[in-house]
N, C-alpha and C positions, 0 to 999 in steps of 0.2 A: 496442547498449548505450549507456546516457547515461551521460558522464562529464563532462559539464560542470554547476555546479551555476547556470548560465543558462538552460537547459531551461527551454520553457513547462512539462512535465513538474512540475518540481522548482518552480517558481514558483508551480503551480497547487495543491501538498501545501502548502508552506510556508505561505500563504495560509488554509490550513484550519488550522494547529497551534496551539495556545497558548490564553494567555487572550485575543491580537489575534483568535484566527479564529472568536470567538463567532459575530459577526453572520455571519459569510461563511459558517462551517458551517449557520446556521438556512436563512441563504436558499440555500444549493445544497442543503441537504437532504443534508449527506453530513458523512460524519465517517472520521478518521483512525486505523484500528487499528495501534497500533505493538506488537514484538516478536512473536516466531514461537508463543507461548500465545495474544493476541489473533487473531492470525493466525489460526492453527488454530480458533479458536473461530468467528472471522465464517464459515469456509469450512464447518465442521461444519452449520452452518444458513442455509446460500446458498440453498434453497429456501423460505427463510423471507424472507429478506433479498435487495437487490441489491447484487452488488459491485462497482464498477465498473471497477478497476485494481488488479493487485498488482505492487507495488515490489518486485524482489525483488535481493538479490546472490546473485552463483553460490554461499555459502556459506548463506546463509538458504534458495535454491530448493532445495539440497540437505537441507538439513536436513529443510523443509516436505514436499518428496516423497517422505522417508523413511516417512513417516507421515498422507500423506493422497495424495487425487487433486484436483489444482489444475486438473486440465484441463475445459478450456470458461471458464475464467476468463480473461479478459484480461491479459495478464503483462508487465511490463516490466525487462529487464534493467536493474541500475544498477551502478556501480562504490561499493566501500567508500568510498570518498572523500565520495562525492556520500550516501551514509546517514550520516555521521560527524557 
């Protein structure tokens, strides 16, 4: 679980958010789905899409796995702290 918000992890999401991560999102070619409807939405068409990590807290993976299958997705535990 990452609970430090010094993670390459966390460095590397941070990087992509905002109106700073314009250029950073073009050139990595990736973009940042936040809350558990975008969530659900990127995973609904993972065969469409690549995903490359899901950030999850024990409270969001619960939630998400109520209602979908996350598995074969790359997942990464984080502490509420470090989503806050």
């Amino acid at each position: 679980m990452i609970e430090s918000l010094h993670s390459p992890h966390i460095a590397r999401v941070k990087a992509l958010i905002g109106s700073r991560g314009v250029k950073e999102r073009r050139n990595a070619a990736l973009f940042v789905a936040e809350g558990i409807q975008s969530v659900r939405e990127a995973i609904t068409f993972r065969n469409e899409i690549s995903i490359d990590t899901l950030y999850l807290t024990s409270n969001g993976r619960n939630r998400l796995e109520e209602s979908i299958d996350v598995s074969g997705i790359n997942t990464v535990d984080v502490s509420d702290e470090v989503m806050a």
